[in-house]
C-alpha positions as CSV (number, residue, x, y, z in Angstrom):
1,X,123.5,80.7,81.0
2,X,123.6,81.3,84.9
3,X,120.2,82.0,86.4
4,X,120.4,86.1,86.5
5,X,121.7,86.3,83.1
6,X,119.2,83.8,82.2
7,X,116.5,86.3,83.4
8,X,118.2,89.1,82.1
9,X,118.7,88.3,78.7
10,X,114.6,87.1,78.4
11,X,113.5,90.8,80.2
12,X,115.7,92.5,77.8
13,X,113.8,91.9,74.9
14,X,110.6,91.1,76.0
15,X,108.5,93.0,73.4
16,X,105.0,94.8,74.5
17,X,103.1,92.4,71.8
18,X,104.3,89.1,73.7
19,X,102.4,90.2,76.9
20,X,98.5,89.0,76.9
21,X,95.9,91.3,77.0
22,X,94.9,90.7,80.5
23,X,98.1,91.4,81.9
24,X,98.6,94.8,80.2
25,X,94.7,95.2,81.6
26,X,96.3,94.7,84.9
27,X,99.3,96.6,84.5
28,X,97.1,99.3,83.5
29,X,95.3,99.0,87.1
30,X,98.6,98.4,89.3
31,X,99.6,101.8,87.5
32,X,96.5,103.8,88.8
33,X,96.2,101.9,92.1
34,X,99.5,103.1,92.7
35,X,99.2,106.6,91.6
36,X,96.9,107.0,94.2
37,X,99.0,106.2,96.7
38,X,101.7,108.3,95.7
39,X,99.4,111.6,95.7
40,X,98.1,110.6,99.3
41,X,102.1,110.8,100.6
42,X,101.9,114.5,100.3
43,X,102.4,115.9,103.5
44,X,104.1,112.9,105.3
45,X,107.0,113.6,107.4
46,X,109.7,111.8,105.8
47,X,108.1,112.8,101.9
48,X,108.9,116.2,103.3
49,X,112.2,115.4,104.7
50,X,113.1,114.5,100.9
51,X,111.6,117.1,99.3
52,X,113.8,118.9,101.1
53,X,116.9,116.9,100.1
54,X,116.1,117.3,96.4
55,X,115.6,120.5,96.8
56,X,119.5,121.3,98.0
57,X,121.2,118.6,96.3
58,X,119.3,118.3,93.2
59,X,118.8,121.1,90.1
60,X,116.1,123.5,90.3
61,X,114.0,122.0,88.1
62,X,114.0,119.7,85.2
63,X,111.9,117.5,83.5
64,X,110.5,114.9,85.7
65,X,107.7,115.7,88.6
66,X,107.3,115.4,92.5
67,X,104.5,114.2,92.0
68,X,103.6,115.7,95.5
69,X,104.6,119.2,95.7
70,X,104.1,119.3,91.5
71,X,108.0,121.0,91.5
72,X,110.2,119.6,88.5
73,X,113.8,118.1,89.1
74,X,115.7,115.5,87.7
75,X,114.2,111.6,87.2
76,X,117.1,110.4,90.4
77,X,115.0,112.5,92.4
78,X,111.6,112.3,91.3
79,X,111.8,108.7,92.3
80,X,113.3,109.1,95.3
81,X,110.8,111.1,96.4
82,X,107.9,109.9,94.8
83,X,109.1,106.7,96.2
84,X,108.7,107.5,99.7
85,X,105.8,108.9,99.0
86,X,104.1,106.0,97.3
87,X,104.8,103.6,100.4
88,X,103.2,106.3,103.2
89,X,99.8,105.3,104.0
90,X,100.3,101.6,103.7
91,X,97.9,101.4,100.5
92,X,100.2,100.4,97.9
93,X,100.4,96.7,95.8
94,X,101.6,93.4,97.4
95,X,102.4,90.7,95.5
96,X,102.4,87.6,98.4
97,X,104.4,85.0,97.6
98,X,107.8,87.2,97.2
99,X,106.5,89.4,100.4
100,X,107.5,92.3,97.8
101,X,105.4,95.3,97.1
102,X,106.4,96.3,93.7
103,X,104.4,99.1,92.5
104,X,106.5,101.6,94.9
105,X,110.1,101.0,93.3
106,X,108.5,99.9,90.3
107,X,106.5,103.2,89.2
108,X,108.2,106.4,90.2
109,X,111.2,105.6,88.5
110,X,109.1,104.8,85.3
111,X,107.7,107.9,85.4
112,X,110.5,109.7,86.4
113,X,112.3,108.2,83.1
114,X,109.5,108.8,81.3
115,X,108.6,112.2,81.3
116,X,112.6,112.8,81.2
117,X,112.5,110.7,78.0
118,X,110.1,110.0,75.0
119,X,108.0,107.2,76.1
120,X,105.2,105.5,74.6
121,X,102.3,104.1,76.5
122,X,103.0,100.6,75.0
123,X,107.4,100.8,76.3
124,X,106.1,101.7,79.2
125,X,103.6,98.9,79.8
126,X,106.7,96.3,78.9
127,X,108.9,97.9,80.6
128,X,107.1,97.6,84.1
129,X,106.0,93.9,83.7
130,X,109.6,93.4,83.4
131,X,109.9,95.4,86.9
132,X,107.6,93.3,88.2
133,X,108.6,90.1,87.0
134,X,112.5,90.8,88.0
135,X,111.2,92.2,91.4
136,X,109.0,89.3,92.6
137,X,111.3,86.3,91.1
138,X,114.3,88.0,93.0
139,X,112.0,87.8,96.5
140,X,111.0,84.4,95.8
141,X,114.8,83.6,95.1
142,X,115.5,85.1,98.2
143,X,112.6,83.8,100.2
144,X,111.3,83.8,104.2
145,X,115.0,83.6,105.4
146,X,116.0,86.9,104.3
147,X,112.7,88.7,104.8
148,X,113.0,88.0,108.5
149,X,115.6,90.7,108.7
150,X,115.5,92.3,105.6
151,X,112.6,94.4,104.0
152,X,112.0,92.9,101.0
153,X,111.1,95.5,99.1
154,X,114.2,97.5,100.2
155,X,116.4,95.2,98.9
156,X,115.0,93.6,95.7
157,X,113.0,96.4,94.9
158,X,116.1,98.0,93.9
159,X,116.6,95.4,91.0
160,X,112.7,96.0,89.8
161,X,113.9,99.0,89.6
162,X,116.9,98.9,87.6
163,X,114.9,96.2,85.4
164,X,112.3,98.7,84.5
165,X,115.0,101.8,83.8
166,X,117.1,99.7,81.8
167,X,114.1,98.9,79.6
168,X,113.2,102.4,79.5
169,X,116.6,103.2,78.2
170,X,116.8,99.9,75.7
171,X,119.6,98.4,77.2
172,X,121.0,95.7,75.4
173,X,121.3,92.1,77.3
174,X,124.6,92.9,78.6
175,X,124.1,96.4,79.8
176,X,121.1,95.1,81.4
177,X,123.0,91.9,83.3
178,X,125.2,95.1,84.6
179,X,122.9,97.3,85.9
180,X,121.6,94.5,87.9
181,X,124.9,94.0,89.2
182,X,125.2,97.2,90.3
183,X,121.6,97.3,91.6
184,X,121.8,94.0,94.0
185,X,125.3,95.8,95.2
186,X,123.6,98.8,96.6
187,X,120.5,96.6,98.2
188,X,119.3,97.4,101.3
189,X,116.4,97.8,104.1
190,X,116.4,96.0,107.8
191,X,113.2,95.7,109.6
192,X,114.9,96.8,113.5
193,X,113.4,100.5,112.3
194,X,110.0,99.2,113.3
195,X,111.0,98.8,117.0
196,X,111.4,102.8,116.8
197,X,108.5,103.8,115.0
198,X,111.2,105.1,112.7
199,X,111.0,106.7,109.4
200,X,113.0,104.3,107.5
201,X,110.3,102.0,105.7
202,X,110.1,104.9,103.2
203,X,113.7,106.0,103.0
204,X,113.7,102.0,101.6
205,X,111.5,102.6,98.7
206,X,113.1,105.7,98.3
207,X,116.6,104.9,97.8
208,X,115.7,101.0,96.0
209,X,114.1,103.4,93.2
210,X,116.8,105.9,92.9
211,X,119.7,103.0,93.3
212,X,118.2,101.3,90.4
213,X,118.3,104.3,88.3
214,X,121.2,105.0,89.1
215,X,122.5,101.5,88.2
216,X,120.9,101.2,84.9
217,X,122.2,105.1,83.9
218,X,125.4,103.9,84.4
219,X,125.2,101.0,82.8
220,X,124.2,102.7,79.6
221,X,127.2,104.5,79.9
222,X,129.4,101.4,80.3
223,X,129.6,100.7,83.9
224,X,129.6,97.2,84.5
225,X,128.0,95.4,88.0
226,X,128.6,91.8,88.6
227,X,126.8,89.6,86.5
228,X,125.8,86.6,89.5
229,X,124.7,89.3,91.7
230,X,121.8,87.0,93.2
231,X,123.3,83.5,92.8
232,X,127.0,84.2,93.1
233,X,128.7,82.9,96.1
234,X,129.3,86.2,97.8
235,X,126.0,87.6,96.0
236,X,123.2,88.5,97.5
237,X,121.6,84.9,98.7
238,X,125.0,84.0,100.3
239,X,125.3,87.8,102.0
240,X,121.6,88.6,102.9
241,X,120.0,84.9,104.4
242,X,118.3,84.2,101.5
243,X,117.0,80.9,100.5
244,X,118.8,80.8,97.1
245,X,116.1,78.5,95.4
246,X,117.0,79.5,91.6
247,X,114.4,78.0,90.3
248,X,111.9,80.8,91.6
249,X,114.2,82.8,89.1
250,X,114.1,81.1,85.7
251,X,111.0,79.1,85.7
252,X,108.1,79.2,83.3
253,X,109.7,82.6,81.9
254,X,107.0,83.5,79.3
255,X,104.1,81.5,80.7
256,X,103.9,83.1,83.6
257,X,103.1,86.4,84.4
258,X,104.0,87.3,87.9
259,X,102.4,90.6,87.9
260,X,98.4,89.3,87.7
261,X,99.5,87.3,91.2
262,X,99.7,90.8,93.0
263,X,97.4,91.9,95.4
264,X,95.9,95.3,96.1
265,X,95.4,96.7,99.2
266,X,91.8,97.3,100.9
267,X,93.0,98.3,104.0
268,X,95.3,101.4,104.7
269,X,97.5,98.9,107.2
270,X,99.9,96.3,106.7
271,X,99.2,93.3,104.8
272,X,99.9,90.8,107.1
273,X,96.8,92.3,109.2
274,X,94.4,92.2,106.2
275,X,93.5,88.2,106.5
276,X,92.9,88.6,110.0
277,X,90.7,92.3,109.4
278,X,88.6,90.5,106.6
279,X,88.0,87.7,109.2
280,X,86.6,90.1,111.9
281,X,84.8,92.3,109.3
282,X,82.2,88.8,108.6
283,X,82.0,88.5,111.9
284,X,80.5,92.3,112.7
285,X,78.6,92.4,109.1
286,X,77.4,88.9,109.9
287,X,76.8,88.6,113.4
288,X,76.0,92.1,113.9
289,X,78.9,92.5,116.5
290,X,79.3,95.1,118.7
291,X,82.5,96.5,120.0
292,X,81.1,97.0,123.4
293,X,79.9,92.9,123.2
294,X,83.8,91.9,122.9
295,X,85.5,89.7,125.7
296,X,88.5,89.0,124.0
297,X,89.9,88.5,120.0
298,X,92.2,86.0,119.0
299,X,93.9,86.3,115.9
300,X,95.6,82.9,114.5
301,X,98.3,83.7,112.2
302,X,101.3,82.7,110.1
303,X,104.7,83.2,111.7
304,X,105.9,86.0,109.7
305,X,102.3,88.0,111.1
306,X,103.4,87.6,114.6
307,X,107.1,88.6,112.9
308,X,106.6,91.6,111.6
309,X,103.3,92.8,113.6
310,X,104.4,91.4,116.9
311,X,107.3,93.8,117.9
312,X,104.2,96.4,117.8
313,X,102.7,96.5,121.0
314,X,102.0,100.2,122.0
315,X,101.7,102.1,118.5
316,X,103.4,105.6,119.1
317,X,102.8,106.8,115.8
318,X,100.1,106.4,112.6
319,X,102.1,104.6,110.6
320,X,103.2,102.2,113.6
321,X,99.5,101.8,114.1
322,X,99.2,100.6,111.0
323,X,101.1,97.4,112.1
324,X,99.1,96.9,114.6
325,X,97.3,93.8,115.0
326,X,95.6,95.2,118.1
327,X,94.6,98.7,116.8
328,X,93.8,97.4,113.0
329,X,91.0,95.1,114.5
330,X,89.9,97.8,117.1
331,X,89.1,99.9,114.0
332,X,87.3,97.1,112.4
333,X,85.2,96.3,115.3
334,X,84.3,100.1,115.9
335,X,83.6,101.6,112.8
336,X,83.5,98.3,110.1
337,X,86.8,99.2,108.5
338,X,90.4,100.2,108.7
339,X,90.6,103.1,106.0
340,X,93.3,105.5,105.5
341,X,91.2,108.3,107.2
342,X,90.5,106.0,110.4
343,X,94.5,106.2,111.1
344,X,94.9,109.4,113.1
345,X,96.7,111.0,116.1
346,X,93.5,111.2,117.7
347,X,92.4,107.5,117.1
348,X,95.7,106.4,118.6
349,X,94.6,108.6,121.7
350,X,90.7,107.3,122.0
351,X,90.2,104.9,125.0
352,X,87.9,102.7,123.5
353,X,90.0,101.7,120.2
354,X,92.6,101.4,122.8
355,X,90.6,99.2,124.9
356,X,89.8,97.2,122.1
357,X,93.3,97.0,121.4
358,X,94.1,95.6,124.2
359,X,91.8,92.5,124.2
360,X,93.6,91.8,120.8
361,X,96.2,88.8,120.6
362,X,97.8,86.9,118.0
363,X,98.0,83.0,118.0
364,X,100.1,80.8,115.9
365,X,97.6,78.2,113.5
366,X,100.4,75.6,112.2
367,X,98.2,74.6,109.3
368,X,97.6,78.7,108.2
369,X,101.7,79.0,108.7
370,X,102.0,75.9,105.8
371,X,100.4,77.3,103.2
372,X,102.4,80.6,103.3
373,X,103.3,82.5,101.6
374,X,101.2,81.5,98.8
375,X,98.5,82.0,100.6
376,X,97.5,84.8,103.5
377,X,94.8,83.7,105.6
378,X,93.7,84.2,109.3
379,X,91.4,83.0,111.7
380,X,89.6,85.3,114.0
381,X,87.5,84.0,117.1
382,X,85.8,86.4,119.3
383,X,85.0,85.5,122.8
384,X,81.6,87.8,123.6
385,X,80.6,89.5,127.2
386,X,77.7,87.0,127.0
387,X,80.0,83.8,126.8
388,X,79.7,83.3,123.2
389,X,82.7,82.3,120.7
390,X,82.5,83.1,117.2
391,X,84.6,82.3,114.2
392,X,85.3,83.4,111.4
393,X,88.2,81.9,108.7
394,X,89.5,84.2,105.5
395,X,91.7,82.2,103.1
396,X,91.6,84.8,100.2
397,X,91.9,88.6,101.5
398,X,89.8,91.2,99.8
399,X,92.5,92.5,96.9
400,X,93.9,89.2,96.4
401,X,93.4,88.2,92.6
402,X,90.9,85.5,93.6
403,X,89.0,88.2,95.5
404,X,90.2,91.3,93.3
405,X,89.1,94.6,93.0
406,X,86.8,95.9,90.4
407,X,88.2,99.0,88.1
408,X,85.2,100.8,89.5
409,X,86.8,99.9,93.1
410,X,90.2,101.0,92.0
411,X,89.2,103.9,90.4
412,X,87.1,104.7,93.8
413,X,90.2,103.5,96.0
414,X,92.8,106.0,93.7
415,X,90.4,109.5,93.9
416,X,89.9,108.6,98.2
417,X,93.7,108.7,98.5
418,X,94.4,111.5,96.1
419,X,91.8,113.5,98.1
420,X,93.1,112.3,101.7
421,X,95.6,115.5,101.6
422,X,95.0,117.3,98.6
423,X,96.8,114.8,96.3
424,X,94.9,116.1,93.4
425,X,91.1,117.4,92.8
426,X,88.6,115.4,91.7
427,X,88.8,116.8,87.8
428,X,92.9,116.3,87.9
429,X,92.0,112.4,89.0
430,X,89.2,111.9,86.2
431,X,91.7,113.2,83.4
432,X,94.2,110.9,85.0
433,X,91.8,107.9,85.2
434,X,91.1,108.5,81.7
435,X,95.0,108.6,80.8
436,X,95.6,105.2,82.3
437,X,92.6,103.4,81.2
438,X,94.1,104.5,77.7
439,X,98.2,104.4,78.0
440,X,98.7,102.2,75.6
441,X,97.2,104.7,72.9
442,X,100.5,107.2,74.0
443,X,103.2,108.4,72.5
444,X,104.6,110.1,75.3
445,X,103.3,108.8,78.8
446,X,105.9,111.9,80.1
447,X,103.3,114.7,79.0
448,X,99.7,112.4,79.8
449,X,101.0,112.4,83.7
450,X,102.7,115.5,83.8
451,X,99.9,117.0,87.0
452,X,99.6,121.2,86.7
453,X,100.9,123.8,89.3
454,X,98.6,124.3,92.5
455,X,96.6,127.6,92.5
456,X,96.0,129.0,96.0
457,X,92.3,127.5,95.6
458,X,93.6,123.5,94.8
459,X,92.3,120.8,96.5
């Protein structure tokens, strides 16, 4: 077998009783970590730009859920806009090695399927470990070369998509070789919308979760896709500067489990500023640092950091703030954290977060650029008014499964961001707890996450 058929064929029938315990345990927590992101989109320009969209060019109604405006339409449009939504306040999983963050093209087509189809708790379990799994092998495959350019989770998270419908659906081996064909055909997401403070970042996660409905849809109904779509000499490693190591895709297929290696998110900004924000954090719980005390902050970084957050210099916008280096840290420094309530229009306009932000700047560490993508880690040293220098090194980010979030954490984390614009109400989010921490017990997830219609008096 070639290496994506090879993957293929073992996703296909992976069965929910060959999956450990502690992976559907985790499974269960990616699922509600990422619900609450989802709800917290409500409101975001670009969510309501596609709103919009399904509301023209899609039915009515229909049986799956927005999960932010509660409407019904079909499951191609629930996860496009439950998507977007999912990837709007920068809270959402990361899984590092792949640079992927799976739960947003993972999840709102599952749903979507599901609660257009009869699904139990335990089909849907499998069926998004094998999202996961085809996800994060693809950006491994793919590697630092194409993430350089390309958003990873644009492009691959169109095949964890298609993966986790195809389960959904039962496709057979072959049917599910095609619809990741035609998933890896439609891929896309560049990183140059950055340097605008554009919209498009969510647009990504949008489309990758629709696309990969779509492709495993038609697969079902005999469409066939290319069956080398990732290895294939004009697939995607030859046409989108990946690394094309095809090891990362076959490998250790049943021993490992590629979904307990992904990381949650503490803070509401972009991961690559999370080593360097747990690194200041020590210093002002530990030191007792003041913001007015700081001289200067130098943040020593991986490549990709100074990459991704380094073509942010002025942040015009929230979400551009939140790839920030400079403003991340400022927040740290003046208020002990970087939370999704701390990234406001009036924030970006305060002169002494901006101040702060300014004595901010990133430094290549040659040994902390080695070791990643496996690992994330950051050094931070703070040059004081008083002609002190202090240090601090993080090598395992809070959310990172050596330094993981409780349930209790989670469960705090997913009711903050369903509050943060009237996601869902505090009894709405304790049903919904109580529906995860049980899914497997389901026999139709569809109904268990199907939220009510807002009265004028809903949170």
């Amino acid at each position: 077998m070639k290496s994506t058929q090879q993957l293929c064929s073992y996703l296909a029938n992976l069965k929910f009783d060959d999956i450990p315990a502690h992976v559907v345990q985790r499974t269960e927590e990616l699922f509600l970590d990422w619900l609450g992101s989802a709800l917290a989109g409500r409101g975001a320009k670009p969510v309501e730009a596609l709103e919009r969209f399904a509301k023209i060019m899609g039915p009515s109604q229909g049986l799956s859920q927005l999960l932010t405006t509660r409407e019904t339409t079909s499951p191609l449009f629930a996860a496009l806009v439950n998507g977007a939504a999912s990837h709007v306040v920068e809270q959402d999983d990361l899984h590092n090695s792949s640079v992927f963050h799976p739960a947003t093209v993972v999840f709102p087509p599952a749903l979507a399927v599901a609660q257009a189809e009869k699904v139990s708790g335990k089909e849907f379990i499998a069926a998004v470990v094998a999202g996961y799994e085809m996800g994060i092998r693809a950006g491994e495959f793919l590697g630092l070369s194409h993430y350089k350019v390309f958003h990873m989770t644009g492009t691959v998270g169109t095949l964890a998509a298609a993966a986790v419908v195809s389960r959904l659906l039962k496709l057979d081996e072959t049917q599910f070789l095609h619809a990741i064909g035609s998933a890896g055909t439609q891929a896309a997401g560049l990183w140059q919308f950055l340097q605008d403070a554009a919209d498009s970042k969510q647009l990504h996660t949008a489309k990758a979760s629709a696309d990969g409905l779509l492709a495993a849809y038609a697969a079902r109904d005999g469409m066939s896709g290319a069956t080398q779509i990732l290895e294939g000499e004009q697939g995607m490693a030859a046409g989108m500067l990946g690394d094309g190591d095809t090891q990362f895709l076959t490998s250790n297929l049943g021993q490992r489990w590629a979904i307990t290696e992904t990381s949650f998110k503490f803070h509401a900004s972009c991961r690559h500023t999370h080593p360097a924000a747990d690194a200041l954090l020590k210093l002002v719980q530990e030191q007792s640092l003041k913001p007015e005390n700081i001289k200067r902050i130098s943040a020593r970084v991986y490549q990709a950091a100074i990459d991704v957050l380094g073509k942010v210099t002025k942040p015009q916008t929230i979400h551009q703030s939140k790839f920030s280096m400079g403003f991340v840290l400022a927040l740290i420094a003046r208020y002990g954290r970087a939370s999704v309530n701390d990234f406001t229009d009036e924030a970006l306009a305060d002169a002494q977060l901006l101040d702060l932000h300014n004595r901010v700047e990133m430094d290549l560490d040659t040994k902390i650029d080695a070791a990643y993508p496996d690992k994330w880690m950051a050094v931070v040293e703070v040059e004081t008014k008083n002609g002190k220098t202090l240090s601090a090194r993080v090598e395992t980010p809070k959310g990172d499964p050596g330094n993981t979030l409780s349930r209790e954490e989670i469960e705090h984390k997913a009711a903050t961001l369903a509050g943060f614009r009237g996601g869902a109400n505090v009894v709405e989010m304790a049903s919904i707890i109580s529906s995860v921490w049980g899914i497997t017990e389901l026999d139709n997830v569809g109904d268990a996450f199907r939220l009510g219609q807002r009265t004028a008096n809903a949170a």
